[in-house]
C-alpha positions as CSV (number, residue, x, y, z in Angstrom):
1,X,21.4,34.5,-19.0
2,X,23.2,31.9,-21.4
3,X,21.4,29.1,-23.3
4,X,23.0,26.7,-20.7
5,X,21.5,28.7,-17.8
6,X,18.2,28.9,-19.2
7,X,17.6,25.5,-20.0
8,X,18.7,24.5,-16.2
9,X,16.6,27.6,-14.9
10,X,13.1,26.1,-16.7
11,X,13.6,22.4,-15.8
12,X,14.4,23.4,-12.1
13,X,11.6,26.2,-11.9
14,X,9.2,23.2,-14.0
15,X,9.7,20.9,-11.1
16,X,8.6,23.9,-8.1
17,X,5.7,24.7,-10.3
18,X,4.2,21.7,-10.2
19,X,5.2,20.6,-6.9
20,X,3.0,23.6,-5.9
21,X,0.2,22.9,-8.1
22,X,0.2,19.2,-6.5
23,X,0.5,20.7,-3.1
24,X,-2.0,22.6,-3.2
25,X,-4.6,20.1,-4.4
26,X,-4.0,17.9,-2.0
27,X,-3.6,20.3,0.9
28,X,-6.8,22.6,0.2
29,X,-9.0,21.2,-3.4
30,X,-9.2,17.3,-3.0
31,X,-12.6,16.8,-1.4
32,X,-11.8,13.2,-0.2
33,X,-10.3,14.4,3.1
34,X,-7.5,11.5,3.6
35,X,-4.8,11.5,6.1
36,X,-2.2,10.1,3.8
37,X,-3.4,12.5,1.2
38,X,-3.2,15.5,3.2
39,X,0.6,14.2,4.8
40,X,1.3,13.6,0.7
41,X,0.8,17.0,0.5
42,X,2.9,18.7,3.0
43,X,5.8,16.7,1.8
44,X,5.2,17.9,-1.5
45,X,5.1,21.2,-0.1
46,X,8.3,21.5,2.3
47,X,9.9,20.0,-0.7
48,X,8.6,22.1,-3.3
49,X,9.8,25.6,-0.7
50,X,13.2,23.8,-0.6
51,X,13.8,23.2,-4.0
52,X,12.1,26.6,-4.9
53,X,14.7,28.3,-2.4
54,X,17.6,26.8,-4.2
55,X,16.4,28.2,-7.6
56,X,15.9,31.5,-6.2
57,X,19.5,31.0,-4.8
58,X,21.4,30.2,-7.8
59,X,20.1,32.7,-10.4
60,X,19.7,35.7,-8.2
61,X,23.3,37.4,-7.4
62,X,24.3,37.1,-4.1
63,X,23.9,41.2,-3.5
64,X,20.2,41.1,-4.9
65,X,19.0,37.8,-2.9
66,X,16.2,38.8,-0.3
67,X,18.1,36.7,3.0
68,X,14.0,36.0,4.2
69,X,13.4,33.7,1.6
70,X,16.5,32.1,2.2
71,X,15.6,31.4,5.6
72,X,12.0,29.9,4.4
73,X,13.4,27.6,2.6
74,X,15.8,26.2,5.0
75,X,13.1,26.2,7.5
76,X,10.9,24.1,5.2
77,X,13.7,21.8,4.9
78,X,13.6,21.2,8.9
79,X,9.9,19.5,8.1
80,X,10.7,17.2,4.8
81,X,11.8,14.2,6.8
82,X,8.9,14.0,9.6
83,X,6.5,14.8,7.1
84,X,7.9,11.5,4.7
85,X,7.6,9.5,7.9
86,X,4.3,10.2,9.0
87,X,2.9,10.1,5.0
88,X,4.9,6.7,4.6
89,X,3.3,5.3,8.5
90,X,-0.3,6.5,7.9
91,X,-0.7,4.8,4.4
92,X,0.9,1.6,5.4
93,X,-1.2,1.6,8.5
94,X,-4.8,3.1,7.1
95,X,-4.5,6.1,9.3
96,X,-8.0,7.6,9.8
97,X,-7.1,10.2,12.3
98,X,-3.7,11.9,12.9
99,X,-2.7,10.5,16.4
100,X,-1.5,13.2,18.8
101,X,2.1,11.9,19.3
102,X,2.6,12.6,15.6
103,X,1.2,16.5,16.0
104,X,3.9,16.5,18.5
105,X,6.9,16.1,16.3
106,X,5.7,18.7,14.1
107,X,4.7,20.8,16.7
108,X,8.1,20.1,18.3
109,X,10.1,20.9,14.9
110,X,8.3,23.4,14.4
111,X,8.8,25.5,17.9
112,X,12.9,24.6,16.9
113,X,12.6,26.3,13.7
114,X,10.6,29.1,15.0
115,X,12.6,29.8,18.2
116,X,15.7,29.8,16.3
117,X,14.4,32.1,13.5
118,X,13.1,34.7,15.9
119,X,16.6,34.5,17.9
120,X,18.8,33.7,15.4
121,X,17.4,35.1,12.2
122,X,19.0,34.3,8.7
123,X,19.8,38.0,8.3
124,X,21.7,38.6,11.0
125,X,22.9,35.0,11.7
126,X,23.8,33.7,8.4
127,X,26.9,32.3,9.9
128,X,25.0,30.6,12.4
129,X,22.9,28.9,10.2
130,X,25.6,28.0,7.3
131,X,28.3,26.4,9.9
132,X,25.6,24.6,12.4
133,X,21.9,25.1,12.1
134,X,21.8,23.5,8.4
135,X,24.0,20.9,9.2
136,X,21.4,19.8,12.4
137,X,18.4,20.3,9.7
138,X,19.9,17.7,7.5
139,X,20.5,15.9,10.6
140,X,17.1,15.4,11.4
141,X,16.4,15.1,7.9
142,X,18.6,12.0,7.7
143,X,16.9,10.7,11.0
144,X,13.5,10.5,9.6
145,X,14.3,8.7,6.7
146,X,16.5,6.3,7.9
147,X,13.3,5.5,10.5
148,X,11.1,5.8,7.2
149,X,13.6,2.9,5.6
150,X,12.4,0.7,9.0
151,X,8.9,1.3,8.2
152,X,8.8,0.2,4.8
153,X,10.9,-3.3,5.8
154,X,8.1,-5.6,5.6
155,X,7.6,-4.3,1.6
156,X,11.0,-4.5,0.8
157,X,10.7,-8.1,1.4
158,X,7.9,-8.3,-0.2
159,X,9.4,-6.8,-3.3
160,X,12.5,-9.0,-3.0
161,X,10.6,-12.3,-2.3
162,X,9.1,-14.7,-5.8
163,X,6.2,-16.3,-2.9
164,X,4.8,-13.1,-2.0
165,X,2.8,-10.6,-4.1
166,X,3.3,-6.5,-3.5
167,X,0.4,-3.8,-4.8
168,X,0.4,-1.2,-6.8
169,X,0.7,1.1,-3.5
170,X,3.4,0.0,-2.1
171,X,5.5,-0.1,-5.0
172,X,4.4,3.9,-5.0
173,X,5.5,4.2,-1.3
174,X,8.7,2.6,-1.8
175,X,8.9,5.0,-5.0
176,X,8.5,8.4,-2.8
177,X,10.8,6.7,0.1
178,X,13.7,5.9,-2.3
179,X,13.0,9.4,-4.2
180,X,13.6,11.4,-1.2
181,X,16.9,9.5,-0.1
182,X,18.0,10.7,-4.1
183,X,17.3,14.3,-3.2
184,X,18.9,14.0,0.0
185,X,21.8,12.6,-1.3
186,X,21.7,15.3,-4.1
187,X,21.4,18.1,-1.2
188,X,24.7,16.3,0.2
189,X,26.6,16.5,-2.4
190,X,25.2,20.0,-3.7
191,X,26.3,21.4,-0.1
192,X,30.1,20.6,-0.9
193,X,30.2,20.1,-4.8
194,X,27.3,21.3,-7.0
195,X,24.7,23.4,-5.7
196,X,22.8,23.1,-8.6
197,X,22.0,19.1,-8.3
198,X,18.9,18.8,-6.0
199,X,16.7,21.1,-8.0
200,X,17.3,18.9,-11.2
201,X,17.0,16.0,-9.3
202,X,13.6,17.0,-7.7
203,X,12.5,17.7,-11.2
204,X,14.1,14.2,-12.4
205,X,12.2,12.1,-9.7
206,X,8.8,14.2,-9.6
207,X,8.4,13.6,-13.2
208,X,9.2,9.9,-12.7
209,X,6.9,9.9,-10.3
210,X,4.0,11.4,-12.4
211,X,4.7,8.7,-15.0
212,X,4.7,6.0,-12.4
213,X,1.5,6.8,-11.6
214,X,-0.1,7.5,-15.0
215,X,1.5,4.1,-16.7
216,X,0.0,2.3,-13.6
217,X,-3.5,0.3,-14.1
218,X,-4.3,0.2,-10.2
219,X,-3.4,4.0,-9.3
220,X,-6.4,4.5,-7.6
221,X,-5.5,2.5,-4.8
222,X,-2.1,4.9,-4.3
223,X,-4.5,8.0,-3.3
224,X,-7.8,6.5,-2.4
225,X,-9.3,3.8,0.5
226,X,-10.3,0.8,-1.7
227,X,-12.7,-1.1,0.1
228,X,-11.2,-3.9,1.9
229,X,-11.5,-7.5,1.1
230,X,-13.6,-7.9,4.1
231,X,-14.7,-5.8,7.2
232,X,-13.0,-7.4,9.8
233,X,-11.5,-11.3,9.5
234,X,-12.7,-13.6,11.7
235,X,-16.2,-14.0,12.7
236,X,-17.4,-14.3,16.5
237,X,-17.2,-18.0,17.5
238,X,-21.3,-18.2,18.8
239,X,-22.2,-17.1,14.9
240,X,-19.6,-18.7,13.0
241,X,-20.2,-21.9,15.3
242,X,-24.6,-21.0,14.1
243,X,-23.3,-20.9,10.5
244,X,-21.5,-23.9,10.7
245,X,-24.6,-25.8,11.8
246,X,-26.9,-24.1,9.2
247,X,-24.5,-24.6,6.5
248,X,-23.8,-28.6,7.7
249,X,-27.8,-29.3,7.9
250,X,-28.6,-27.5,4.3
251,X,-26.0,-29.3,3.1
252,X,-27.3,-32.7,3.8
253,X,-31.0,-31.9,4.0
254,X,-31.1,-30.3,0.4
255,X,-27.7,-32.0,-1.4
256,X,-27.1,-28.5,-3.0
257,X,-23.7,-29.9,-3.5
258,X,-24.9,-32.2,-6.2
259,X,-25.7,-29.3,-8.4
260,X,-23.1,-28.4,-10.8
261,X,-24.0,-25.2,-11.0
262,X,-24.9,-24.2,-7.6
263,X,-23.5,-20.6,-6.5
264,X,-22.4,-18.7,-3.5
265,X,-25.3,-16.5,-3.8
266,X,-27.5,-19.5,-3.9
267,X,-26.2,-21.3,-0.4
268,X,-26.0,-17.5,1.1
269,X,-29.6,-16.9,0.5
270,X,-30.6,-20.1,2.1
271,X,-29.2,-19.4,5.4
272,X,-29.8,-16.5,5.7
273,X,-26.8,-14.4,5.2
274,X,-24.7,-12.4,2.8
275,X,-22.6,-13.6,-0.2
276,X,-19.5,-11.2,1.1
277,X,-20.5,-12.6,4.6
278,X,-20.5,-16.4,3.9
279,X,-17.1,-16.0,1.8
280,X,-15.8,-14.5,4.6
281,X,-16.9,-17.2,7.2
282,X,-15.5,-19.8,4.6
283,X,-12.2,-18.1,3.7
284,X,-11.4,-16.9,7.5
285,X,-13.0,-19.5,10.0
286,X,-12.3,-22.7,8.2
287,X,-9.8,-21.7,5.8
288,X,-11.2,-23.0,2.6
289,X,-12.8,-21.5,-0.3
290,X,-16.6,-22.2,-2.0
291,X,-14.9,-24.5,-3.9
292,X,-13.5,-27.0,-1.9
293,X,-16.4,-26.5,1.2
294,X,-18.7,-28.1,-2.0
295,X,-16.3,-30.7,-3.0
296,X,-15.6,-31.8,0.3
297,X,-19.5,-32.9,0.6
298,X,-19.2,-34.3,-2.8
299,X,-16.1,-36.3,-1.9
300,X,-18.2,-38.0,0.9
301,X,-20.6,-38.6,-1.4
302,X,-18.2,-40.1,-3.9
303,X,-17.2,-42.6,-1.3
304,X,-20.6,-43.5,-0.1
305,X,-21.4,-44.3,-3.8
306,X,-18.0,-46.2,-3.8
307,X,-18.5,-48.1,-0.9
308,X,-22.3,-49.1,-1.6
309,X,-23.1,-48.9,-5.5
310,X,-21.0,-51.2,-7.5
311,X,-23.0,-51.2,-10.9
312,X,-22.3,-47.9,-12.0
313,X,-19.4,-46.2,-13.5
314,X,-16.7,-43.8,-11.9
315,X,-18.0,-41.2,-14.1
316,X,-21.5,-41.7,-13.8
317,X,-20.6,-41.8,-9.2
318,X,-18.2,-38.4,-10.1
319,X,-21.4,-36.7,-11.9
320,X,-24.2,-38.1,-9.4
321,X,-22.0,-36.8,-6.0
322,X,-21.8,-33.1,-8.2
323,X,-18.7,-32.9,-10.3
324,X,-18.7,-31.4,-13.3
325,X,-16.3,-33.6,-15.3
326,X,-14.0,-36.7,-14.8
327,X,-11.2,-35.2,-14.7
328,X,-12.4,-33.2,-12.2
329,X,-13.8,-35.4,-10.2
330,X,-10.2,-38.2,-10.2
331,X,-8.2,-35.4,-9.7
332,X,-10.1,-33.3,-6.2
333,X,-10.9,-37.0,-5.1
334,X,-6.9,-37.7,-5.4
335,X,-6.2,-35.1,-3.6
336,X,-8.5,-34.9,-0.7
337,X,-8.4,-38.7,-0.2
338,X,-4.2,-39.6,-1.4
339,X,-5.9,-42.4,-3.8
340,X,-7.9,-42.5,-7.0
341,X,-11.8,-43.8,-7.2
342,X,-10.5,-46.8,-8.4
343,X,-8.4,-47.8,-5.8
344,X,-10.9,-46.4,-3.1
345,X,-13.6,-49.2,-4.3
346,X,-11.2,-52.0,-4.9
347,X,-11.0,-51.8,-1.1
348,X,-14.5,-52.7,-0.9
349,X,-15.0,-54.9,-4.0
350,X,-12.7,-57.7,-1.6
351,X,-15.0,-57.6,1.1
């Protein structure tokens, strides 16, 4: 084997390696049993028996090459593209539980490959296979991905876009969808020019993978379920409308809003409920945050002040209604009201 030779046959058999090793972690060691997980798995697998097919293929001599393996790989190549879809699907929609439709396209694929491997084997249908059956494999290889590219729409916008923010995640999905188009492509081009091609670009993109991952500060959220930022959005109307009148009457009864330094916590313990469950009520039934529920008390406390006390300062009413500084206190009362303290109690100096 020349030097040239040798240095293609370690990066290419590097890449299969690994590709194992990975495979099998996720498919049989990682003790958090997730769906995406496991489907990351198999499509490191198929890929890994593809690309591991192809190195056996090009430094083996045609006379010595065992025509089984051959038809392995080829086989695992039938199962790239549904397994891509359903990995890229159940991550962006939190799969818990393998629904049975998608059992069926494997199990449908996988009767294809089977059928035609008992009738048709590789050994005795070589033609067969080279002038059809691999063409329809990368058929249906093509199909998946193109339907994977449909999935991912929504975060290609999101990557495109300067108003919306993407995760860690999906730039990882989009990473594996956009990898597996290159080896495609490389399979397309090795099957008329260069054979050689999609084993060093496996290699190429699994490594850039790995480094993705390990330069990444948020990779834990590419292979495990972070908690989400709340358990389900809205809450009922009959105890959101409870909480709205607890929240309303504490609010007035005890001024908590006057206190600088009052907390989430502190409110939450009074009525009754949760910190995570009050910021939810806040955030997803009326749309504001702890913030501006408080200031919006303190504004109408401003303007009582403004309307009533006229002997006092603008600072001293901006401190007594709960702000924490002036500037604070001009600026949310601008905002919330379209005009500043001053103007507000001019209003009322006339009459």
């Amino acid at each position: 084997m020349s030097l040239d030779n040798a240095v293609l046959f370690f990066i290419c058999s590097l890449g299969v390696f690994n590709g194992f090793l990975v495979s099998i972690y996720f498919l049989l060691i990682e003790r958090v049993r997730r769906i995406p997980n496991f489907l990351f798995g198999l499509l490191v697998f198929f890929l890994t028996v593809r690309i591991g097919k192809s190195v056996y293929t090009i430094f083996t001599p045609r006379e010595e090459r065992n025509l089984l393996i051959i038809q392995i790989g080829l086989s695992a190549c039938f199962l790239i593209g549904v397994s891509l879809f359903f990995y890229l699907k159940s991550s962006v929609t939190k799969t818990k539980m393998i629904p049975l439709k998608w059992k069926l396209h494997f199990l449908l694929l996988f009767l294809i490959i089977t059928i035609v491997s008992v009738i048709k084997p590789y050994s005795t249908g070589g033609l067969f296979w080279n002038t059809y059956f691999v063409k329809f494999i990368y058929l249906v290889w093509g199909v998946y991905i193109t339907l994977s590219g449909f999935l991912l729409k929504d975060i290609f916008r999101k990557l495109f876009s300067k108003q919306e923010n993407y995760t860690t995640s999906e730039v990882w999905l989009v990473g594996v969808f956009s990898s597996n188009i290159l080896i495609y492509l490389a399979y397309i081009v090795g099957y008329f020019y260069f054979y050689f091609v999609g084993t060093v670009t496996f290699s190429i993109v699994f490594y850039g993978l790995v480094l993705f991952f390990l330069s990444e500060k948020n990779r834990e959220s590419i292979f495990r379920d972070l908690p989400e930022k709340y358990s389900a959005k809205k809450i009922e109307s009959d105890e959101a409308a409870l909480l709205k009148l607890q929240l309303d009457v504490l609010m007035k009864e005890q001024e908590l809003y006057r206190n600088t330094a009052v907390k989430l916590s502190d409110v939450s313990a009074k009525v009754g409920v949760s910190s995570h469950r009050l910021s939810q009520f806040l955030n997803d039934n009326l749309g504001k945050s702890f913030a501006m529920f408080l200031n919006e008390y303190r504004i109408e406390e401003a303007k009582k002040l403004l309307r009533t006390n006229h002997k006092i300062t603008l600072e001293s009413i901006g401190f007594e209604a709960g702000f924490s500084s002036k500037s604070n206190f001009y600026a949310t009362f601008k905002k919330m009201v379209d005009q500043t303290p001053a103007q507000y109690q001019k209003r009322f100096l006339k009459d």
